[in-house]
C-alpha positions in Angstrom: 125.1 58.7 116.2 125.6 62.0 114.6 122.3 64.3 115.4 121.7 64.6 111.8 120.3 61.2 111.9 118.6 61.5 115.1 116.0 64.1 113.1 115.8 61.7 110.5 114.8 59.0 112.3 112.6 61.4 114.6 110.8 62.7 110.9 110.2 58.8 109.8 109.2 57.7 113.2 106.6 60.7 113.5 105.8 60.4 109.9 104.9 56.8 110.6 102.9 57.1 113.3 100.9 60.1 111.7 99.8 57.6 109.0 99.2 54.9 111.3 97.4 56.8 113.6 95.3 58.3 110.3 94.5 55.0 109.2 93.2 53.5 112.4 90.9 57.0 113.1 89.2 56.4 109.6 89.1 52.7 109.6 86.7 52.7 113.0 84.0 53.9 110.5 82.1 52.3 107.7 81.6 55.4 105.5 83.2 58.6 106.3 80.6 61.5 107.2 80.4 64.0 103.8 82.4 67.0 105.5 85.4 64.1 106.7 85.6 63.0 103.3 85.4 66.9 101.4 88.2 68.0 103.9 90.5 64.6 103.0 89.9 65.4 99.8 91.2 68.8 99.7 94.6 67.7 101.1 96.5 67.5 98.1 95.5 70.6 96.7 96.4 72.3 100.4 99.9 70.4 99.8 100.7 71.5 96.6 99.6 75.2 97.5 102.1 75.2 100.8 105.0 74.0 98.7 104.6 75.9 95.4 103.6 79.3 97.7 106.6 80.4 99.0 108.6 79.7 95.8 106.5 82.3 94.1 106.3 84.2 96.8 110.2 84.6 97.4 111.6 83.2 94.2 112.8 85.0 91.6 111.2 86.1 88.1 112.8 82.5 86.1 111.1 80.8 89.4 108.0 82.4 89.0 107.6 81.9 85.9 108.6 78.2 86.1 105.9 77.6 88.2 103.3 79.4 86.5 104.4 77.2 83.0 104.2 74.3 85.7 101.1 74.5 87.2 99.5 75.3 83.2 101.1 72.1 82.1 99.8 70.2 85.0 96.6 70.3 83.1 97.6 68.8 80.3 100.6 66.4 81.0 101.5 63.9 83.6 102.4 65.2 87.5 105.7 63.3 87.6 106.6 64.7 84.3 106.1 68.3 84.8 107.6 67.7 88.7 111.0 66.6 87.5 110.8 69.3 84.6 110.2 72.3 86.4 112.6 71.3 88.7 115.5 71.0 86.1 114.9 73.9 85.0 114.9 75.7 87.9 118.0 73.8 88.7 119.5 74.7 85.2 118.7 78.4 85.7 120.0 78.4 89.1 123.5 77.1 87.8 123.2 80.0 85.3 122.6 82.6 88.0 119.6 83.1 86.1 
């Protein structure tokens, strides 16, 4: 097997195990303590912020402003919708050398 797939099956097996491993921590308890639950809660907004950061950050001016039409339509329209739309359009203006 090729070493390509060797880091592919290392990511899922790691991935796995992170959730597994997640689950069992939070399932020994019967509620979660306030702060547990405030910082599980702010995981998705600290994903979203590392992957949208460094687009902006080293992205060019169509990117940029892709994202900041993204993140202004997030309020008002589905995630999935404005995920697959920003990125055809970034994808579109890439193939454009825009």
């Amino acid at each position: 097997m090729s070493g390509f797939w060797w880091v592919i099956f290392g990511g899922a097996l790691l991935t796995y195990a992170t959730r597994v491993a997640g689950y069992l921590a939070v399932a020994r308890f019967q509620t979660l303590p306030p702060k547990v639950e405030a910082a599980l809660d702010a995981v998705p907004a600290a994903v979203l912020v590392t992957i949208a950061v460094p687009g902006f950050v080293d992205g060019t001016w169509s990117e940029r402003l892709v994202l900041l039409a993204a993140g202004i339509l997030a309020f008002r329209l589905p995630n999935l919708i404005v995920i697959f739309g920003a990125t055809a359009i970034v994808a579109a203006l890439r193939s454009f050398n825009l």
